[in-house]
C-alpha positions in Angstrom: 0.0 0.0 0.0 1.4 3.3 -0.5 0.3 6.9 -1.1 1.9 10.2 -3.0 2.8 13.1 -0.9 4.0 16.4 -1.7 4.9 17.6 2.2 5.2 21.1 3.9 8.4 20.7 5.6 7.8 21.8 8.9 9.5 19.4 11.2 13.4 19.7 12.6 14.8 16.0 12.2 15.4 14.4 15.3 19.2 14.7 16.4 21.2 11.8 16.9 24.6 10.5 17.2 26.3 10.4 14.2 27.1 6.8 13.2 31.0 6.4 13.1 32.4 5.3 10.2 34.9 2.3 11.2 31.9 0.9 13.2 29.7 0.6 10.2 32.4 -0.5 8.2 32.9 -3.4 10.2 29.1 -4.0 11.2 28.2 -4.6 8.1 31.3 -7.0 7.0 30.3 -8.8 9.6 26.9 -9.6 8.0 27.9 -9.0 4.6 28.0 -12.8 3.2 24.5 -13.6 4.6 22.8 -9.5 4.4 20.9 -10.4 1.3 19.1 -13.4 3.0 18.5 -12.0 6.0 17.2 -8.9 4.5 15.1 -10.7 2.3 13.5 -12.5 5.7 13.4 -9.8 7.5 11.4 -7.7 4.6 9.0 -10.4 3.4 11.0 -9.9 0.4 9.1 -6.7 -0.1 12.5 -5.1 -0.1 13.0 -6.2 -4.0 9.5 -5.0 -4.9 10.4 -1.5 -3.4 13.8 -1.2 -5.2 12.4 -1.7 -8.5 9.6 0.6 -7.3 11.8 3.1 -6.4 13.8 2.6 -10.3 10.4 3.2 -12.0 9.3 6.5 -10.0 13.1 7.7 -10.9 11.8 8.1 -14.2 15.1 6.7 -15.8 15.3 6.5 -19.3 17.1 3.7 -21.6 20.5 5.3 -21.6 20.2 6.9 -18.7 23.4 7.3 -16.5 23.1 6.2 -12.7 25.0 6.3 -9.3 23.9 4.3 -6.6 25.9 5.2 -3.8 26.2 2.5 -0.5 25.2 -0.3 -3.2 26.2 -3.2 -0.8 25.6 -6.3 -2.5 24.4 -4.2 -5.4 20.7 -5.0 -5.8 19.6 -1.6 -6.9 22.3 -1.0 -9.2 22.0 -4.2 -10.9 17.7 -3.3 -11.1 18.3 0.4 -12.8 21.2 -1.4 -15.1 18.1 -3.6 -16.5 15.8 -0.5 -16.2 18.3 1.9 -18.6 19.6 -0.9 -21.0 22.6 -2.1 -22.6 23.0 2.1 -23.5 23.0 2.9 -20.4 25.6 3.6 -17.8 25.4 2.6 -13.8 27.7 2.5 -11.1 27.3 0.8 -8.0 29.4 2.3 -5.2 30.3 1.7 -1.2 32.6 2.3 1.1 32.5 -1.2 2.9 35.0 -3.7 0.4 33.3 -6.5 2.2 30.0 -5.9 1.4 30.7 -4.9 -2.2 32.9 -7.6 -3.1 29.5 -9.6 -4.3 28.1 -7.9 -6.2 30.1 -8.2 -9.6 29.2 -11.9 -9.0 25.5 -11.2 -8.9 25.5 -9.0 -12.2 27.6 -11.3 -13.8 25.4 -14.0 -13.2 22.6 -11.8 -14.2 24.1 -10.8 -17.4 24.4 -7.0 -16.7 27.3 -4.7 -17.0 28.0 -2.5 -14.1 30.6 -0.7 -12.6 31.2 -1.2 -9.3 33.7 0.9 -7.1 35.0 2.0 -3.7 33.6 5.2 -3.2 32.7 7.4 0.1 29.3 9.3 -0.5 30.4 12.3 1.4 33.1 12.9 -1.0 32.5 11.4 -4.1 35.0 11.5 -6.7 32.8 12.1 -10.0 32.2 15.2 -11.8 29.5 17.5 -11.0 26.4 17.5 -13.1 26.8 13.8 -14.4 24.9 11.6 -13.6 20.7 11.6 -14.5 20.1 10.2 -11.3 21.9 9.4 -8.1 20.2 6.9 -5.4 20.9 5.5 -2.2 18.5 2.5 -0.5 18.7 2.0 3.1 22.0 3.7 3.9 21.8 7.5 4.3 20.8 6.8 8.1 24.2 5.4 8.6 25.9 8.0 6.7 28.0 10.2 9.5 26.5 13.1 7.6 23.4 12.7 6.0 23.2 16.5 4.5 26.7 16.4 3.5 26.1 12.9 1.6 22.7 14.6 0.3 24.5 17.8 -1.1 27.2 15.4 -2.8 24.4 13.5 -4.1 23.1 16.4 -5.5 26.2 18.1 -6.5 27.0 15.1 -9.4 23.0 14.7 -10.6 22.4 16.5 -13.4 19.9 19.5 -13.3 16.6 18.0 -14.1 17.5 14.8 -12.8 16.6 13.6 -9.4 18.1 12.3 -6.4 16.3 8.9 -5.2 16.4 7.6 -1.7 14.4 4.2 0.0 15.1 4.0 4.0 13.0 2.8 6.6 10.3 4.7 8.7 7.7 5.0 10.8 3.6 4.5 10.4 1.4 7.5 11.3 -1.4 4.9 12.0 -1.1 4.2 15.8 -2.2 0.2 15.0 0.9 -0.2 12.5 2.8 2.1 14.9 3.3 -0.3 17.4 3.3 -3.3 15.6 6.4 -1.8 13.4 7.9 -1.1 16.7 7.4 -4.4 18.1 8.2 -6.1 15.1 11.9 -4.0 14.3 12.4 -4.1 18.5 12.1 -7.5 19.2 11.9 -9.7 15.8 14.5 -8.1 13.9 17.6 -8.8 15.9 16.3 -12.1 16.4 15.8 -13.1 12.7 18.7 -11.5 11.8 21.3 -12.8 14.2 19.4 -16.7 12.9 20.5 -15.6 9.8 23.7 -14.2 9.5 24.9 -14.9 13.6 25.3 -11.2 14.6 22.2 -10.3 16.1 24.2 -6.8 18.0 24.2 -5.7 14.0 19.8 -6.0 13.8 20.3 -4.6 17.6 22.1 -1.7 16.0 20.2 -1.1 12.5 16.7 -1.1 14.7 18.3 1.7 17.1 19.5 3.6 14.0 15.8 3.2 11.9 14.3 4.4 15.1 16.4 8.1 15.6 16.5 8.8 12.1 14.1 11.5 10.4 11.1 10.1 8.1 8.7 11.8 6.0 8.3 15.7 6.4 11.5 15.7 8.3 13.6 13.7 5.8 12.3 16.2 3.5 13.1 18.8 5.3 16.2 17.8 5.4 16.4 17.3 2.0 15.9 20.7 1.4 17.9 22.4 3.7 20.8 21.1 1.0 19.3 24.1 -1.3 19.5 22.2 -4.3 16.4 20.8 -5.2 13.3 22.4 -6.3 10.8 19.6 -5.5 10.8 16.9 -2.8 8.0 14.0 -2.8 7.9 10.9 -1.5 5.8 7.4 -1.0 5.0 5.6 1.7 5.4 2.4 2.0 3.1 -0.4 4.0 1.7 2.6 5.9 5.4 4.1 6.6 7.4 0.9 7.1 9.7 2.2 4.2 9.6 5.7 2.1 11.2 6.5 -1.1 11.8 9.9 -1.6 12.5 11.9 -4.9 14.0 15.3 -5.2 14.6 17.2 -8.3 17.6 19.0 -8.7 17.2 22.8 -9.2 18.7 24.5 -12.4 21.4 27.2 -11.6 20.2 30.7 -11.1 20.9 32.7 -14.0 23.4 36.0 -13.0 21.3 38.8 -13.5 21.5 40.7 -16.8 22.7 44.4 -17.3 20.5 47.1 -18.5 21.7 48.7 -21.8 
């Protein structure tokens, strides 16, 4: 179930510590051989359905060229490289070696050419005004600074293009509400650690979905970066997951002289 908003950002994000960098690095090599099947239990498998959602409201074209920065195991790179076509260009980036070392194994068995790369979305090493569109699912929340990796983001993205994000949430609906909460708080570390044997990493990822902005906030945030002119997103099994789309803003024009 979801449902299109166009918000009025009027909410401050919640503050938070920022994540520290080594410690994700090695949270999620620690999970990284078994984070595709323990993702895909803990989600229902509704995690693939909202990627390739996300691709299709990106409104990539065949040809199209595409960054998808904190591409882990590279699903969502590997979906937009059979979105855009043997003409088009993607590259999957991340700034965990461990987590990225499978995915040129999934997109060669898939039959898709994709560049994948080390690469730190706050300082990305492309040129600005490249890319069509630039996306990140389910890792700007453990970014150390989400604005920073948002204005980079932006920075490379073409004008016209759009910035895409997917990351977890919260329901408005008090029912869902506390059934998300029971289900991330207490089921989550468990299936998890089943899966991949490091249940302090679901412990972690719950705490971190929990303090991090959703909806009007994340979009507020979003445009604090000044570089979009329209911010929407889509809610996802009444706010379990949003994906976000901001459009980046064409430079202003220097003003003309009279005569």
């Amino acid at each position: 179930m979801t449902d299109l908003q166009s918000p009025t950002p009027s909410l401050e994000p919640q503050s938070s510590t920022r994540p520290n960098p080594d410690f994700i690095r090695s949270l999620f090599s620690s999970i990284s051989s078994d984070y595709d099947k323990a993702n895909d239990v803990i989600t229902f498998g509704l995690a693939r359905r909202w990627r390739k959602k996300l691709v299709r409201w990106s409104q990539a074209k065949k040809g199209a060229k595409v960054l998808d920065c904190a591409t882990g195991t590279g699903d969502l790179a590997l979906d937009f490289k059979a979105h855009v076509g043997p003409e088009g260009q993607v590259i999957g980036t991340d700034f965990c070696e461990d987590m990225l070392k499978w995915a040129p194994l999934k997109a060669k068995e898939k039959g898709l050419d994709v560049q994948f790369e080390w690469a730190d979305v706050l300082n990305l090493k492309y040129p600005s005004e490249h890319f069509d569109i630039t996306s990140i699912a389910y890792g700007i929340r453990n970014v150390g600074d989400p604005l920073r990796a948002l204005k980079e983001m932006a920075r490379v993205t073409r004008s016209g293009g759009y910035v895409m994000v997917l990351e977890t949430g919260d329901s408005q609906w008090p029912l869902f509400k506390n059934l998300y909460r029971f289900y991330f708080q207490h089921v989550v570390p468990r299936l998890g650690g089943l899966v991949t044997g490091h249940r302090s990493a679901y412990e972690y990822l719950n705490r971190s979905s929990n303090q991090f902005p959703a909806a009007e906030a994340f979009v507020h945030l979003m445009e604090k970066t000044e570089a979009f002119d329209q911010v929407e997103f889509i809610r996802l099994m009444g706010g379990a997951s949003f994906i976000y789309r901001a459009r980046k803003r064409a430079p202003l024009k220097p003003p003309t002289g009279e005569g």
